[in-house]
Backbone as numpy.savetxt, mean C-alpha at the origin, in Angstrom:
# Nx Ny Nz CAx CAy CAz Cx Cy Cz
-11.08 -14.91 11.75 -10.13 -13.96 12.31 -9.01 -13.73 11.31
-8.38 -12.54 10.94 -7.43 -12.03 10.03 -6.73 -11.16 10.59
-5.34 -11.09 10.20 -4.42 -10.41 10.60 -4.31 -9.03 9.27
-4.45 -7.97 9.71 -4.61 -6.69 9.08 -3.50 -6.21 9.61
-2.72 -5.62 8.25 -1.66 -4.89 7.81 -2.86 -3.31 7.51
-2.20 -2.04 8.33 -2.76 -0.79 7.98 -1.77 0.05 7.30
-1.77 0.42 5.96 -0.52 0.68 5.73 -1.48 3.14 5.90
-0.81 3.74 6.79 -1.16 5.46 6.34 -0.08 5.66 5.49
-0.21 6.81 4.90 0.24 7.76 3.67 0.18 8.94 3.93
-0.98 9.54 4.17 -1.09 10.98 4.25 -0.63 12.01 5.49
-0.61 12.75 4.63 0.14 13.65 6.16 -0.95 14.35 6.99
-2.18 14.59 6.34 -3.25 15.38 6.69 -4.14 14.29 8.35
-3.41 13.80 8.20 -4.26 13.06 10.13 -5.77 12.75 9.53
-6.31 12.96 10.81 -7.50 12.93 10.84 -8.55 13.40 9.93
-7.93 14.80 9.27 -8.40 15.55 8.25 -8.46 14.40 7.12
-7.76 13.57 6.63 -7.13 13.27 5.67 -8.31 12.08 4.59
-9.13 12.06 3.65 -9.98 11.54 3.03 -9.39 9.74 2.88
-8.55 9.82 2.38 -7.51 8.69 2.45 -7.72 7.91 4.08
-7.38 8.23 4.84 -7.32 8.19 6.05 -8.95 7.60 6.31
-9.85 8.42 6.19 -11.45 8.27 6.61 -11.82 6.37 6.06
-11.18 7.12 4.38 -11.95 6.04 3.85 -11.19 4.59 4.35
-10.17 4.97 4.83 -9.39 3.48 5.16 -9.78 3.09 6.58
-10.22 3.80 7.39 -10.91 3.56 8.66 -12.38 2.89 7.93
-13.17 3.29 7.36 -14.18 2.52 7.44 -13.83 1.10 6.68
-13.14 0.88 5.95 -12.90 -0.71 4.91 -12.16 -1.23 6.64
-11.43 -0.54 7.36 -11.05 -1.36 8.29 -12.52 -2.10 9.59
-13.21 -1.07 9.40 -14.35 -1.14 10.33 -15.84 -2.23 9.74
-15.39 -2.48 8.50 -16.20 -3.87 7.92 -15.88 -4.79 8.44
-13.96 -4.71 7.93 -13.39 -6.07 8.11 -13.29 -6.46 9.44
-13.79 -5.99 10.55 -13.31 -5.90 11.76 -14.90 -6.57 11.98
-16.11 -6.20 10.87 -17.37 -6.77 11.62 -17.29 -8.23 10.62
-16.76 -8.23 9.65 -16.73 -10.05 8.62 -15.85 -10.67 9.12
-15.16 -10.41 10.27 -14.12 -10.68 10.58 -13.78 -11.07 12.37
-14.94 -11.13 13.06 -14.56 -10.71 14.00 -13.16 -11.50 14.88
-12.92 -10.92 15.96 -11.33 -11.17 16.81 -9.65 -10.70 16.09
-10.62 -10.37 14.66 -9.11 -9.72 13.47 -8.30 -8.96 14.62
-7.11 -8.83 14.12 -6.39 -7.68 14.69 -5.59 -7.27 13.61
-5.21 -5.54 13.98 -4.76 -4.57 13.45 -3.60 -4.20 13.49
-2.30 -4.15 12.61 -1.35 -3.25 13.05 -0.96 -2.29 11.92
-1.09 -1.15 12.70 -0.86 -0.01 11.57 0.73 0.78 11.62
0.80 0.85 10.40 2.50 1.09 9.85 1.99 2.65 9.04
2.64 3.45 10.13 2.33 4.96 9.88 3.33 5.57 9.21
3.25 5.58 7.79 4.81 5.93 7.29 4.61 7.82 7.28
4.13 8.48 7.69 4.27 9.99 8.10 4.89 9.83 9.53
4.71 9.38 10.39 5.35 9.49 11.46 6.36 8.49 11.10
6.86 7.13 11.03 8.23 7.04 10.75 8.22 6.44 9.52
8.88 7.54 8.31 8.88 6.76 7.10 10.37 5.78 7.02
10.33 5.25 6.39 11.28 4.83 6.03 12.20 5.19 5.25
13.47 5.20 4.81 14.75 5.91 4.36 14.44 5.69 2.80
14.89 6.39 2.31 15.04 6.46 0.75 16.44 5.68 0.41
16.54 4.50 -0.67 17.30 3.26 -1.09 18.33 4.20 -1.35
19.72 3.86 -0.56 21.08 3.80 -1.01 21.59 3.35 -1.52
23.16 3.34 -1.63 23.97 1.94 -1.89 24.05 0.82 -0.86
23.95 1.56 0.08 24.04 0.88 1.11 23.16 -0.29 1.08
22.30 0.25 0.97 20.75 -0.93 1.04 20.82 -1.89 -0.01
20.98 -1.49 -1.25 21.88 -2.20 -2.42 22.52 -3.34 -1.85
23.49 -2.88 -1.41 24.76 -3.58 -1.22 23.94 -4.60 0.18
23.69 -4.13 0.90 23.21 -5.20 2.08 22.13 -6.41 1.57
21.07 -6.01 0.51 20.09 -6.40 0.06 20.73 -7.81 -1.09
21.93 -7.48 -1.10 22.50 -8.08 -2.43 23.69 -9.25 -1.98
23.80 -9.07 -0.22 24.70 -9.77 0.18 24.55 -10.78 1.43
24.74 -12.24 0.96 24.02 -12.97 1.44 24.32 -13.00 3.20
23.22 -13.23 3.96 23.39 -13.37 5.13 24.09 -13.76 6.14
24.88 -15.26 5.91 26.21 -15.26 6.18 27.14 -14.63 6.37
27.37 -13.46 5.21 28.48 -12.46 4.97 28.29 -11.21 5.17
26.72 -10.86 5.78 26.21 -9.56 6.29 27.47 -9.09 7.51
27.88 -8.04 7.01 28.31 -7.40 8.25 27.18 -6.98 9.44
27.64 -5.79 10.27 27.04 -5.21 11.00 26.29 -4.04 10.55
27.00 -3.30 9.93 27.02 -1.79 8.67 25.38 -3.01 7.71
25.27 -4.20 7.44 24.19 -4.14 6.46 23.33 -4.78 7.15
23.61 -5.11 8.32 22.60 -5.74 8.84 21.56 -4.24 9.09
22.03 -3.54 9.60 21.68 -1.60 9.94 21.31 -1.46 8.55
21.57 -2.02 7.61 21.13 -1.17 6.30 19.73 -1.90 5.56
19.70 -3.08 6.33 18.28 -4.02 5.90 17.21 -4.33 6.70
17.44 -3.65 8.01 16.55 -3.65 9.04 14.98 -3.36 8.95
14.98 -2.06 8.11 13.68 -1.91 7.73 12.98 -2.47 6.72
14.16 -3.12 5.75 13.17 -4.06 4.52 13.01 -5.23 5.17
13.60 -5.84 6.23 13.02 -7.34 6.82 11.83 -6.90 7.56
11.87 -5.93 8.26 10.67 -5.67 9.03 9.59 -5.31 8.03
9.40 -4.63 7.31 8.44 -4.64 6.44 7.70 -5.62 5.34
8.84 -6.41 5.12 8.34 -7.69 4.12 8.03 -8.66 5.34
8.30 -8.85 6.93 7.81 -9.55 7.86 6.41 -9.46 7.97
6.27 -7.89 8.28 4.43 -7.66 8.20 3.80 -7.69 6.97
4.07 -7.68 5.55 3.45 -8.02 4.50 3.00 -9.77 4.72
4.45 -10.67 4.77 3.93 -12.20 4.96 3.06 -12.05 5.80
3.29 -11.69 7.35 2.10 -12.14 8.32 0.82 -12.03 8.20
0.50 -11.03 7.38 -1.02 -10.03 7.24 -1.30 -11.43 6.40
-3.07 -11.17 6.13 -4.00 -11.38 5.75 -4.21 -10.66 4.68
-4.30 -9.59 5.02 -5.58 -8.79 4.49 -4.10 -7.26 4.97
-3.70 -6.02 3.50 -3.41 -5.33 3.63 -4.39 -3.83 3.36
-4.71 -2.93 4.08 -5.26 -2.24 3.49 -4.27 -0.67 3.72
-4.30 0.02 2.56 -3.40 1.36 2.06 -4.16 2.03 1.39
-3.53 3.31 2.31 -4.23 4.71 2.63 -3.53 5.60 0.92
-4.34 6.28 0.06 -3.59 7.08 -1.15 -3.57 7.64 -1.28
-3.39 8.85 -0.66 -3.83 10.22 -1.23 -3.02 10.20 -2.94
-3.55 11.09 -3.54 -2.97 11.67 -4.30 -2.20 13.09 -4.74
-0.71 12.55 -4.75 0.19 13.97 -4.71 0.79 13.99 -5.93
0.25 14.89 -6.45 0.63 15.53 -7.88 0.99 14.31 -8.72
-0.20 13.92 -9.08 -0.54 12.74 -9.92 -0.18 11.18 -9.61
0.64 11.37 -8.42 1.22 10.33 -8.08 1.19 9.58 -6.60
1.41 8.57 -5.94 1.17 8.16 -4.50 2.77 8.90 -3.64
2.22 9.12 -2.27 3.37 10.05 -1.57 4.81 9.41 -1.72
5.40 10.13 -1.34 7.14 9.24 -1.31 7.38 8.86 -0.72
6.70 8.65 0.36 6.87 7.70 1.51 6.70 6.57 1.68
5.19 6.95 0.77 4.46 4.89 0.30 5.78 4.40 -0.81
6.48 5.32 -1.40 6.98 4.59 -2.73 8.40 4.07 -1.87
8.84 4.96 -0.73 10.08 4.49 0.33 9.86 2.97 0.32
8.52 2.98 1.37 7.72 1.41 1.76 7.95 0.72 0.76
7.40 0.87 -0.51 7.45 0.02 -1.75 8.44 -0.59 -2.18
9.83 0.15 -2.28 11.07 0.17 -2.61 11.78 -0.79 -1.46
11.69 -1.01 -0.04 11.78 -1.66 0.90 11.32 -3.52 0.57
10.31 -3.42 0.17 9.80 -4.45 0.32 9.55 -5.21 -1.20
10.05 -4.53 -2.28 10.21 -5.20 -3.73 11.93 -5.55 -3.20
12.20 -7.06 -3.00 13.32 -7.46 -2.82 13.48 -8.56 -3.93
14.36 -8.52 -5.00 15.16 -9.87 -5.53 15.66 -11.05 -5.08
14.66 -12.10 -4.86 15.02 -13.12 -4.30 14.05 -13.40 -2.31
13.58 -12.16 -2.10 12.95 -12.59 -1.04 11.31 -12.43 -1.26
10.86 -11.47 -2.16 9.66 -10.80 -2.51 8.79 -11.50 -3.96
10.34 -11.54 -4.90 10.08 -11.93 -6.11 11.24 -12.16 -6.27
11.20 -13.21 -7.91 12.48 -14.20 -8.08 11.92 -13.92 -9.95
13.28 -15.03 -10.33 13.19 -15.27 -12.24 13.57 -16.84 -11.98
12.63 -17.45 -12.52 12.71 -18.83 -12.59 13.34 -18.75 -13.65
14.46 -20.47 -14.20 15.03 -20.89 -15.19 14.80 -20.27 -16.60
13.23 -19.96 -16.88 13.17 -19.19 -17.93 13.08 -17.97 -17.71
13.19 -17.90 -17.12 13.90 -15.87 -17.05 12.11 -15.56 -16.93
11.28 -15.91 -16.62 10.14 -15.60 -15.93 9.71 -14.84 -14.17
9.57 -13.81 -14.48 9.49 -13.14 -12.89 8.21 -14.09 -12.14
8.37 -14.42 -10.94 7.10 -14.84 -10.23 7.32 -14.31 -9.01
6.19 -13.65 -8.54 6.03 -13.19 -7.21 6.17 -14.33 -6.31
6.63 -14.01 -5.31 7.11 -14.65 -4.11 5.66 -14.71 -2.65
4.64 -13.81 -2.83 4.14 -13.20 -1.57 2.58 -13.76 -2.25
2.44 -14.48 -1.55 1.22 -15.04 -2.15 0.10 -15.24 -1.08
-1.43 -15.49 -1.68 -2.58 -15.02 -0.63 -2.99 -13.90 0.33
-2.30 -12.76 -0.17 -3.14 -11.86 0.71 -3.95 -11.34 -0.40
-5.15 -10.33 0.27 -5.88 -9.57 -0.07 -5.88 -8.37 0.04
-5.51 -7.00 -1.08 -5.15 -5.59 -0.66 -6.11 -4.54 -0.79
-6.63 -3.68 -0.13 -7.92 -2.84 -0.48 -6.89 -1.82 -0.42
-7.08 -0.86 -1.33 -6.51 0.53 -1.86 -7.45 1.68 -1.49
-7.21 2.79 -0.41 -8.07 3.26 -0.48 -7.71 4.83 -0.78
-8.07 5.26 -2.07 -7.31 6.64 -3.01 -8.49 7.49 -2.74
-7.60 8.89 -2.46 -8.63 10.11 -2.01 -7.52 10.99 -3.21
-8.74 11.52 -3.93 -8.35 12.33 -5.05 -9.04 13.83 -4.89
-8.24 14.97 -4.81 -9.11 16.39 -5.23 -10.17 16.57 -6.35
-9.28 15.61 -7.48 -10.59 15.87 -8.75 -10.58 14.21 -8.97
-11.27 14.16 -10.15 -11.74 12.92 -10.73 -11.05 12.28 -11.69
-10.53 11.35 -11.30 -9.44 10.67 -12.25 -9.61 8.89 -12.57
-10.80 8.62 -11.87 -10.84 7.13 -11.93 -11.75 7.29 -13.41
-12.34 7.88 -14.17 -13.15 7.98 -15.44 -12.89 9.80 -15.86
-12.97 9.18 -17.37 -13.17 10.93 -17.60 -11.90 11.83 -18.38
-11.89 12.85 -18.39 -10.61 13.42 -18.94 -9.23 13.56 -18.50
-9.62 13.23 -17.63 -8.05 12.89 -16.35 -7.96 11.69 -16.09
-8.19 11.04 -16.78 -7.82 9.37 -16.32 -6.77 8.86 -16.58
-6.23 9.46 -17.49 -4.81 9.01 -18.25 -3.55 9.78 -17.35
-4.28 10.78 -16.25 -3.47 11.22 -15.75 -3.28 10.63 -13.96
-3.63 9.40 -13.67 -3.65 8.87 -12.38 -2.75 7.50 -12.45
-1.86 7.97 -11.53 -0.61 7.45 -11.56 -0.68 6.66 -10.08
-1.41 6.29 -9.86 -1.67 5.71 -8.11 -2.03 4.24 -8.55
-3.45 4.33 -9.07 -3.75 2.30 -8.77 -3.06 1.96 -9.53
-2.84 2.32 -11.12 -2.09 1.33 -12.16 -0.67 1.09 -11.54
0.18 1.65 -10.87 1.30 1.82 -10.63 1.53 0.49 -9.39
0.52 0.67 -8.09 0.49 -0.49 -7.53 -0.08 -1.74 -7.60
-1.15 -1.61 -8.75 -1.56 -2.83 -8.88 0.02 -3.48 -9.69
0.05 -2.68 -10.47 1.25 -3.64 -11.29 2.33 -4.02 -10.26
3.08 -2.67 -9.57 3.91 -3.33 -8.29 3.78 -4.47 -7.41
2.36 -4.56 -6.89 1.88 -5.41 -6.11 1.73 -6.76 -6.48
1.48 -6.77 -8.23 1.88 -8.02 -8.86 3.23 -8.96 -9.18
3.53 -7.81 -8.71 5.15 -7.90 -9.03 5.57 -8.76 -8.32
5.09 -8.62 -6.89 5.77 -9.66 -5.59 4.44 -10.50 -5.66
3.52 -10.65 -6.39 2.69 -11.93 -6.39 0.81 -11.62 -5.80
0.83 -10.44 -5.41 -0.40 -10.21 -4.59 -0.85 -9.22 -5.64
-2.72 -10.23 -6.21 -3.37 -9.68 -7.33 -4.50 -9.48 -6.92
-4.97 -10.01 -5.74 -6.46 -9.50 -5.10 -6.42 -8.60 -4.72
-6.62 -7.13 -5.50 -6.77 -5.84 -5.11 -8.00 -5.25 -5.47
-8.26 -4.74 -4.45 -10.35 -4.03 -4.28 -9.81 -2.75 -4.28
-10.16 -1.60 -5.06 -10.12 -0.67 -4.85 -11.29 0.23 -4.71
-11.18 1.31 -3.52 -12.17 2.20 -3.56 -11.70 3.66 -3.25
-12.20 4.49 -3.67 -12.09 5.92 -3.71 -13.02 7.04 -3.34
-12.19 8.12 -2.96 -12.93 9.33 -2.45 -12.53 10.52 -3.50
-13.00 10.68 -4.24 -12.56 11.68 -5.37 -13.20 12.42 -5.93
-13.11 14.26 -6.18 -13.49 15.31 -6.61 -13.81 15.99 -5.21
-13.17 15.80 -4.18 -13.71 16.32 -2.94 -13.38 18.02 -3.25
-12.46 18.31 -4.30 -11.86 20.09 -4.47 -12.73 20.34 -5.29
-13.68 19.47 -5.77 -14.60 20.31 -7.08 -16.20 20.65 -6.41
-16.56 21.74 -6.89 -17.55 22.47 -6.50 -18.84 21.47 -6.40
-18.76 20.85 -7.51 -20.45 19.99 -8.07 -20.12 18.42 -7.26
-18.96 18.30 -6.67 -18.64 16.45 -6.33 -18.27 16.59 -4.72
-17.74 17.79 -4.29 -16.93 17.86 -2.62 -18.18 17.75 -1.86
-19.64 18.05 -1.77 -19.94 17.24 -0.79 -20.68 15.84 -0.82
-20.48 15.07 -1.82 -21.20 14.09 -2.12 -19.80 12.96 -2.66
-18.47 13.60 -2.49 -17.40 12.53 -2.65 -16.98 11.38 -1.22
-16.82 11.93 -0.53 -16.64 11.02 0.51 -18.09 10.53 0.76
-19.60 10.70 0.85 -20.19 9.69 1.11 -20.64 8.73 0.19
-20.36 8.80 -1.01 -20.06 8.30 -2.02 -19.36 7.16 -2.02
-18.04 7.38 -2.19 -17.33 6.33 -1.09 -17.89 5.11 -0.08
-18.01 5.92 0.53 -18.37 5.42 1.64 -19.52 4.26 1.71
-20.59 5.06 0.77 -21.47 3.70 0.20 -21.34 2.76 -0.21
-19.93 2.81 -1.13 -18.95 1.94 -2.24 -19.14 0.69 -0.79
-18.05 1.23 0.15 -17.23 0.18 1.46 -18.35 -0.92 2.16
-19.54 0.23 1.91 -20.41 -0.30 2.73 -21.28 -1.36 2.31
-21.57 -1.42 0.68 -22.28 -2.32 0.14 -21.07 -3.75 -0.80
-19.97 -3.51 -0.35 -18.66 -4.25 -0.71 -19.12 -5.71 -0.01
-19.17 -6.61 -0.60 -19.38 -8.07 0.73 -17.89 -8.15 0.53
-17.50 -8.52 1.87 -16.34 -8.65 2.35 -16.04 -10.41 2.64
């Protein structure tokens, strides 16, 4: 039994390739897994705020001396680095928006890369992630083809979180993808494509 973190991204619902493919990696883990449970963190319906000073300043000031004003200003990075520890097993939805993951996931991201609660610098000025043992499946829905090929240098999604994700300590990342679904010769053979990927994955 595993506790699953669902992280959505896309705005497209049901429509959304991102979305599909992250329902089925959830629908493995739910059969290698059985009694798992799910909680999904829908950042299109409530994203989270884009980093102030405020958040700065609350993030930077120790708990003791939290006012009221930062306790309101750190609410959503405790709640979010709460469900990162608890999970097991995170899996995140990618679309790709103009070369890059939405601003909503990068809100989330920005929330939960904390100094001192997430990740730290030991004595030698060495970063070590803080968030250790989970497992993250990435699941990126691309219009064209960017995981190989002439556009590869232009996909700004896995390299960006794998390295982030290392950052706070979590390196078991599986990635799978739905990509060229806008191109003539790949859109109907990208998502089941995919999909084969999830399906022959031992979990």
């Amino acid at each position: 039994m595993k506790k699953i973190l669902n992280i959505i991204s896309s705005v497209q619902g049901n429509e959304s390739f991102s979305n599909k493919l992250s329902g089925a990696i959830l629908e493995k883990l739910a059969a290698a897994y059985p009694g798992s449970t799910v909680h999904t963190r829908d950042l299109t319906k409530k994203p989270f705020p884009h980093l102030e000073e405020s958040h700065f300043t609350a993030f930077y000031t120790p708990d003791e001396a939290r006012t009221e004003e930062h306790r309101e200003a750190v609410k959503h990075s405790d709640a979010a680095i709460n469900e990162i520890k608890d999970a097991d097993i995170i899996v995140i939805g990618v679309p790709l928006y103009n070369l890059g993951i939405p601003s909503t996931l990068k809100s989330w991201i920005d929330h939960i890369v904390r100094r001192g609660v997430t990740f730290s610098y030991t004595e030698a000025g060495v970063l070590e992630g803080l968030v250790k043992n989970k497992k993250v499946y990435l699941a990126i829905a691309s219009g064209g083809v960017y995981s190989e090929g002439p556009m590869k240098s232009y996909d700004f999604t896995e390299s960006y979180l794998r390295t982030i994700f290392g950052l706070i300590g979590i390196t078991d990342i599986t990635t799978f993808r739905v990509e060229g679904h806008f191109k003539a010769e790949t859109k109907e053979t990208a998502l089941p494509k995919a999909l084969g990927a999830v399906e022959e994955y031992a979990y």
